[in-house]
C-alpha positions as CSV (number, residue, x, y, z in Angstrom):
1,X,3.8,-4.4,-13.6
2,X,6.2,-1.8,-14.8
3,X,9.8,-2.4,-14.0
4,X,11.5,-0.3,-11.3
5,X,7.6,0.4,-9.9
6,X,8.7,0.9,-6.6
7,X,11.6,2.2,-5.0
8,X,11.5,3.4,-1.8
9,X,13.6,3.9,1.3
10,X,10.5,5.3,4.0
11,X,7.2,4.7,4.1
12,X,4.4,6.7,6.3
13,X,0.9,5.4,7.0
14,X,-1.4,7.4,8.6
15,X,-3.7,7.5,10.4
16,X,-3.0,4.4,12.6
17,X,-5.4,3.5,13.2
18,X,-7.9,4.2,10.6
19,X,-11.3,4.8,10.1
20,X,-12.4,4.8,6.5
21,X,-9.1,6.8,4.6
22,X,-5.4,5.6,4.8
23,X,-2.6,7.7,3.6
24,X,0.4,5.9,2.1
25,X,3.3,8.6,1.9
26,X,6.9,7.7,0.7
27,X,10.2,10.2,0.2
28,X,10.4,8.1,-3.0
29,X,7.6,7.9,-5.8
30,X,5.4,5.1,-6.7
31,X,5.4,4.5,-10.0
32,X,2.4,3.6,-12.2
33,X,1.8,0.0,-12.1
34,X,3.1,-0.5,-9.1
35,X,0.9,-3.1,-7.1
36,X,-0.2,-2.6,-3.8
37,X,-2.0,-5.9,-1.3
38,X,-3.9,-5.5,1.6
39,X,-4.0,-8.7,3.7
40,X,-5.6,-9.3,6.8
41,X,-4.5,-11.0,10.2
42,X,-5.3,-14.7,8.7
43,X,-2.9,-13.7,5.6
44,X,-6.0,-13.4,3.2
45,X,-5.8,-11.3,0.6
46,X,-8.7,-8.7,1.2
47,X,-7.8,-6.6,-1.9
48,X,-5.3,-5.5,-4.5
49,X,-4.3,-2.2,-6.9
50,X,-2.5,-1.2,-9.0
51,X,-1.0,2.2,-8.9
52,X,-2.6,4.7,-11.3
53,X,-0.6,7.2,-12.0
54,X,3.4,8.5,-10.7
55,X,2.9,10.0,-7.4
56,X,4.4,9.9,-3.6
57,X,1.1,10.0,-2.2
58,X,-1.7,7.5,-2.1
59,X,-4.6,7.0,-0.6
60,X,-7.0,3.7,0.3
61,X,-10.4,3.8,0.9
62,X,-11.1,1.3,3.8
63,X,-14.9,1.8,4.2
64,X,-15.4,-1.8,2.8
65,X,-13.0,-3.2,5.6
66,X,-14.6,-4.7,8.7
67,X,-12.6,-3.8,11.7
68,X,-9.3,-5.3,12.5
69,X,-5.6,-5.7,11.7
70,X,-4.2,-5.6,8.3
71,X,-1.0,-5.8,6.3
72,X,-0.2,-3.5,3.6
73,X,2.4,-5.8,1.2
74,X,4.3,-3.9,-1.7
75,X,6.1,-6.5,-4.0
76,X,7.9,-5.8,-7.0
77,X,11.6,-6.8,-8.3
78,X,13.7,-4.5,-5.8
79,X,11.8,-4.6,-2.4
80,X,8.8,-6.0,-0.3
81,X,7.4,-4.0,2.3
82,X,5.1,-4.8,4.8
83,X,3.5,-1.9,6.6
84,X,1.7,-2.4,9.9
């Protein structure tokens, strides 16, 4: 993971909830090789990424997600988020 990959003071997910797209906005950037976890209510790990490429917007396909309640987990050195 690249160092300093995330640094951010706000995040915004929407929609909540979500169908099959989720948007991931920040006033910050995500840098490449930030990683990204989505766990669900049992604290599995369902799925992981990487960040491709410098951007303040991302976006999750969640068409192989059954329905339910997740966690979106955002570790690196400076901060861990959990979005719910």
């Amino acid at each position: 993971m690249a160092e300093n990959a995330f640094k951010a003071n706000k995040l915004v997910v929407y929609p909540n909830p979500a169908t099959s797209l989720l948007t991931i906005q920040s006033d910050k950037v995500f840098e490449k090789g930030a990683e990204i976890s989505i766990i669900n209510a049992m604290g599995v790990l369902v799925n992981s990424f990487t960040v491709p490429d410098v951007t303040d917007r991302l976006q999750i396909n969640l068409n192989n997600l059954p329905a339910g309640v997740y966690y979106l987990r955002m570790d690196t050195s400076y901060a861990r988020f959990v979005v719910m």
